[in-house]
C-alpha positions as CSV (number, residue, x, y, z in Angstrom):
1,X,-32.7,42.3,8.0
2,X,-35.0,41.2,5.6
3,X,-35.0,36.7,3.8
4,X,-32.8,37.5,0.8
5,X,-29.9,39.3,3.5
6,X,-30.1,36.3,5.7
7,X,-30.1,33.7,3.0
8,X,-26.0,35.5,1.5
9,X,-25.2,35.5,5.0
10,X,-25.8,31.5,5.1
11,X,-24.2,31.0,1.7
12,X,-21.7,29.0,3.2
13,X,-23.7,26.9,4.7
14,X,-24.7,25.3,1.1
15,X,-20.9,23.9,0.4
16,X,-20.4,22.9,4.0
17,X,-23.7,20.8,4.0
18,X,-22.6,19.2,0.2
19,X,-19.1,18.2,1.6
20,X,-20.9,16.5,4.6
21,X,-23.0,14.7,2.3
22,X,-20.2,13.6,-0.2
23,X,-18.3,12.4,3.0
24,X,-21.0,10.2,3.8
25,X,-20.8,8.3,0.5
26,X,-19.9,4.6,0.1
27,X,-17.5,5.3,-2.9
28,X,-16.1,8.6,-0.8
29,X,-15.5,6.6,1.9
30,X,-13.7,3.5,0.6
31,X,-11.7,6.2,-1.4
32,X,-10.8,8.0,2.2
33,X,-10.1,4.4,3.6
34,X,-7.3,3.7,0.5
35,X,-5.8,7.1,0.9
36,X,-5.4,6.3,4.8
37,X,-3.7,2.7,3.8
38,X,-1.3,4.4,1.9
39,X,-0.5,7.3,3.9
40,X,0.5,4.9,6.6
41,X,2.5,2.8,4.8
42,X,4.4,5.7,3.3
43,X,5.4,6.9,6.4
44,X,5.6,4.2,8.9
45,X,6.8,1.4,6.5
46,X,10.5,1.5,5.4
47,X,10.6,2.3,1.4
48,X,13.9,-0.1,0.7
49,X,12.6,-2.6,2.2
50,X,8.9,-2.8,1.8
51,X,8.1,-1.9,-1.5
52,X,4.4,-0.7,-2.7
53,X,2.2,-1.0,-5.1
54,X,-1.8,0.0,-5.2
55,X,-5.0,-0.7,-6.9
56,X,-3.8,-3.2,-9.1
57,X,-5.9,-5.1,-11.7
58,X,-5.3,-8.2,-13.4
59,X,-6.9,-10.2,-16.2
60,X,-8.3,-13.7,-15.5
61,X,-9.4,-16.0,-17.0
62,X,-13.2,-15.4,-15.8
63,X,-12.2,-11.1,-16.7
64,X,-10.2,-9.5,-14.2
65,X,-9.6,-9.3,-10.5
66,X,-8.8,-5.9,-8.3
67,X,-6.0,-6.0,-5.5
68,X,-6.1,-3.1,-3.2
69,X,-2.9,-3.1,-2.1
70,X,0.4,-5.3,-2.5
71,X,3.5,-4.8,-0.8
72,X,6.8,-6.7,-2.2
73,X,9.7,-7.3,0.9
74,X,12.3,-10.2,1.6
75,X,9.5,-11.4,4.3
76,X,7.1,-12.4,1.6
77,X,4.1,-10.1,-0.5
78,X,1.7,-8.7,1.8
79,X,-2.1,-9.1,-0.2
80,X,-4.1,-6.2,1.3
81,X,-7.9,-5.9,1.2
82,X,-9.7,-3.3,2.8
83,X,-13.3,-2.8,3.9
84,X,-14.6,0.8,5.6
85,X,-17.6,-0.4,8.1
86,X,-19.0,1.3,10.3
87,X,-20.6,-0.4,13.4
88,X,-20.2,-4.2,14.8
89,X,-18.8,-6.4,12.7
90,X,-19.2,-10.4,13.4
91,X,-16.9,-13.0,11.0
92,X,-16.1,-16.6,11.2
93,X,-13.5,-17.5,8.9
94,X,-15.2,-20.5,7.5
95,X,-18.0,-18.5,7.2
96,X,-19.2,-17.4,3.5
97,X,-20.6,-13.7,4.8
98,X,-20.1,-12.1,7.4
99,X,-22.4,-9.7,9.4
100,X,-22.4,-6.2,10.4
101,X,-24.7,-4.4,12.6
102,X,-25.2,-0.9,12.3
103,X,-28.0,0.7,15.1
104,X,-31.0,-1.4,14.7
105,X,-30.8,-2.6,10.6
106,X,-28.1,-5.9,10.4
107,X,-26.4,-6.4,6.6
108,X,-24.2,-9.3,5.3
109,X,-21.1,-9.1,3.2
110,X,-19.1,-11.5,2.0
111,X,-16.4,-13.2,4.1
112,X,-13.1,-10.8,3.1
113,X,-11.1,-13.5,3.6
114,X,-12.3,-15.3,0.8
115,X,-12.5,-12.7,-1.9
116,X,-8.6,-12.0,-0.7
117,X,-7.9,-16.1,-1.3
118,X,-8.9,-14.9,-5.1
119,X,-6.2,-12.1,-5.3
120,X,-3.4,-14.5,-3.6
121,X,-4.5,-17.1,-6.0
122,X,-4.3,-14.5,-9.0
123,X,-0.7,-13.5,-7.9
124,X,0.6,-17.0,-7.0
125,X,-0.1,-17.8,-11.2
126,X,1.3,-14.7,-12.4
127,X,4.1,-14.7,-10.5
128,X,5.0,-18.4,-10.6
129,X,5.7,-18.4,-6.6
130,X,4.7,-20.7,-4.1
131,X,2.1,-20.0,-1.8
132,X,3.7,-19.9,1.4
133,X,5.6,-16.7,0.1
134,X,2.0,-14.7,0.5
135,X,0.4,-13.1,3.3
136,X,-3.2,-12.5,2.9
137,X,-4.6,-9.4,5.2
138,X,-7.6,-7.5,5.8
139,X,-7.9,-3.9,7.0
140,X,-11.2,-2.7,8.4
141,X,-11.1,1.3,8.0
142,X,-13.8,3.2,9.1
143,X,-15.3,3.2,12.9
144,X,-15.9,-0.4,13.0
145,X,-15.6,-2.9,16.6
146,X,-15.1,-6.6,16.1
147,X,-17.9,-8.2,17.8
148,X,-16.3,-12.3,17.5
149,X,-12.7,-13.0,17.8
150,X,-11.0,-12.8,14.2
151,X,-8.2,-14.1,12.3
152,X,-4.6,-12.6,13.2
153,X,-4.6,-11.4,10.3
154,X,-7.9,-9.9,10.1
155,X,-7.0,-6.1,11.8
156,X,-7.7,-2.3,11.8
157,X,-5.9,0.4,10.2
158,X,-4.4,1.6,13.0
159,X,-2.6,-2.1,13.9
160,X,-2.2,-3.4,10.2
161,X,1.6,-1.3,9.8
162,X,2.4,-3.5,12.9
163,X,0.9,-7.1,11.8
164,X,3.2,-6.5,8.4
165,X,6.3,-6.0,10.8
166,X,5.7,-8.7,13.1
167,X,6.5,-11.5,10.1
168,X,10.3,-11.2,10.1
169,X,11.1,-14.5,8.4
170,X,13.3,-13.7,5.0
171,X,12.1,-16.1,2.2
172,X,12.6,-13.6,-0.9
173,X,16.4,-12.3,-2.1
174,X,16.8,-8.7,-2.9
175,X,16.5,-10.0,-6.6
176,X,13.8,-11.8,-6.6
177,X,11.8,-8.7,-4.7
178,X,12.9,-6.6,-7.7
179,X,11.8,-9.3,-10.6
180,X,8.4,-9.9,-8.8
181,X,8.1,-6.0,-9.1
182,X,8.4,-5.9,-12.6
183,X,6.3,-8.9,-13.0
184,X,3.3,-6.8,-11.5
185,X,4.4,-3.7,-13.9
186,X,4.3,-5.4,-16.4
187,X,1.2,-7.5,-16.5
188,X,-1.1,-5.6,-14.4
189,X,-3.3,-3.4,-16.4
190,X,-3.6,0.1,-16.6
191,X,-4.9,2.5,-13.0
192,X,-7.3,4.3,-14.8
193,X,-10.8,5.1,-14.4
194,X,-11.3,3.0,-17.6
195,X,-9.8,-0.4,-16.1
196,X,-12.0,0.6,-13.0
197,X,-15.3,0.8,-14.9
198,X,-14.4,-2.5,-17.3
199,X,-13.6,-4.5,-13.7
200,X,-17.3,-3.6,-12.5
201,X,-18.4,-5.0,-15.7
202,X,-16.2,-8.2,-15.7
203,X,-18.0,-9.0,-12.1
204,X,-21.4,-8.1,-13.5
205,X,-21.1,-10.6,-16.3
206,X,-19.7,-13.0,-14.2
207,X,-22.7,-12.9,-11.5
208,X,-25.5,-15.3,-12.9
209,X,-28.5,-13.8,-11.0
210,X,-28.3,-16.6,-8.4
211,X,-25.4,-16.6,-5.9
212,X,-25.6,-12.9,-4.1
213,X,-22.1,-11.3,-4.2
214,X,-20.6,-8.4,-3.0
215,X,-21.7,-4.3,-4.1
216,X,-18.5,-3.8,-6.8
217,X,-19.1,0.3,-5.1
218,X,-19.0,-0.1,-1.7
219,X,-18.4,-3.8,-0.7
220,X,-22.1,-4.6,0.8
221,X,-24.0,-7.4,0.0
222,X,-26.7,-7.7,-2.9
223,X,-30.0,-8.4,-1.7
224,X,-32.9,-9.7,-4.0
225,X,-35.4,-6.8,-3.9
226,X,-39.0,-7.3,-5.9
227,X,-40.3,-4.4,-7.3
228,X,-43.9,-3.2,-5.5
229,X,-45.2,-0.7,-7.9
230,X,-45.6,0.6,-11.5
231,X,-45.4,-1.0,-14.5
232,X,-42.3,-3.5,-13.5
233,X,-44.1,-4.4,-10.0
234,X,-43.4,-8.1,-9.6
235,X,-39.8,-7.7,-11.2
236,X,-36.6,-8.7,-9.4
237,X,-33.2,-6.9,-9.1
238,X,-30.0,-6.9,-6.9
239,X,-29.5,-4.5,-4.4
240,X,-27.0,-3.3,-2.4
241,X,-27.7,-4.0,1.7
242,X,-26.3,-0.3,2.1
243,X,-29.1,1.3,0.5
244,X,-30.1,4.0,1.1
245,X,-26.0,5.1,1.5
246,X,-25.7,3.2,-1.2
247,X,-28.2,3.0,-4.7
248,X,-26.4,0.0,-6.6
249,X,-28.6,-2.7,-8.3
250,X,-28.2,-4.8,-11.2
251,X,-31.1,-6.5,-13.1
252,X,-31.7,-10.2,-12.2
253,X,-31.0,-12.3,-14.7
């Protein structure tokens, strides 16, 4: 059999290796991660009494601000943000990042916790409701281990179904569940890729060059980076930490 005949033979090989590479992306994987979130809560979250909404965007007053996932019951609104890591991660609620460890290379992200305190924030204003009626939580998708104790309500996809059950305090009438709904309807702005890219450009204008935020692709950190060669060496921009997984960087200011 001569090179040509082997190579058709192997020509499967080609999309097999291109779907293994497209699973390894950032964006591909946080995508994965939100399909998971709400395939589980479709099926192991009662429908008339937990009620869902996803990827939900809404204007502020510094541009806009990006929930993952909200979900409207009588036991309060459950805030969901999500993060797919892989590897140890170490967090400290007080802590501004937080740090995962993946083989021998160590990254920082910033603390969940507090980019979720924006989103409860957001909602507490636009739905004119008091603050004890939200429940912030973060899901870590993805084959990640907690390396420090966390935060109850810092969990896994596989236990986050069972952190929303285990609040069983009413506080919101049947009513009020279905006027908060509409609230969100009705302000939130459109899912589309459109919203998507115009949120990635709200948090690009927003970011001075100075305080290192998270990677609007994949959730990493930025890192200051310093060009070493060519005709820009000695110029600075922000990268992402997940590099090379991830090729994000913005221009320092």
């Amino acid at each position: 059999m001569d090179f040509t005949s082997q190579l058709l033979e192997l020509w499967w090989v080609i999309p097999l290796l291109f779907i293994a590479a497209l699973l390894k992306s950032p964006s591909v994987k946080g995508f994965l991660g939100e399909l998971y979130i709400r395939g589980s809560a479709k099926y192991f979250l009662d429908k008339s009494i937990y009620h869902a909404v996803h990827n939900v965007t809404f204007e502020t007053l510094d541009g806009t601000t990006q929930i993952d996932h909200i979900f409207v019951s009588q036991y309060g609104i459950f805030v969901v943000e999500t993060k797919n890591y892989s590897g140890w991660i170490y967090g400290d609620e007080s802590k501004t990042t937080w740090t995962q460890k993946l083989y021998k290379k160590t990254y920082r992200f910033q603390n969940p916790l507090h980019q979720n305190y924006k989103h409860l924030k957001t909602l507490e204003n636009t739905l004119k409701i008091s603050s004890d009626k939200l429940h912030s939580i973060v899901v870590f998708v993805g084959d990640s281990t907690f390396k420090t104790r966390m935060p109850s309500n810092v969990v896994t996809a596989a236990t986050y179904v069972s952190y929303i059950k285990s609040i069983k305090v009413p506080m919101i009438s049947s009513a009020e569940v279905q006027d908060i709904l509409s609230v969100i309807q009705n302000k939130r702005l459109s899912p589309t890729f459109s919203t998507n890219r115009q949120h990635v450009r709200n948090l690009q204008a927003r970011f001075d060059g100075t305080i290192p935020m998270h990677c609007p692709k994949c959730g990493g950190s930025l890192i200051l980076r310093t060009i070493k060669a060519g005709e820009r060496a000695g110029k600075q921009f922000w990268g992402c930490s997940q590099f090379p997984k991830c090729h994000y960087k913005m221009q320092k200011k």
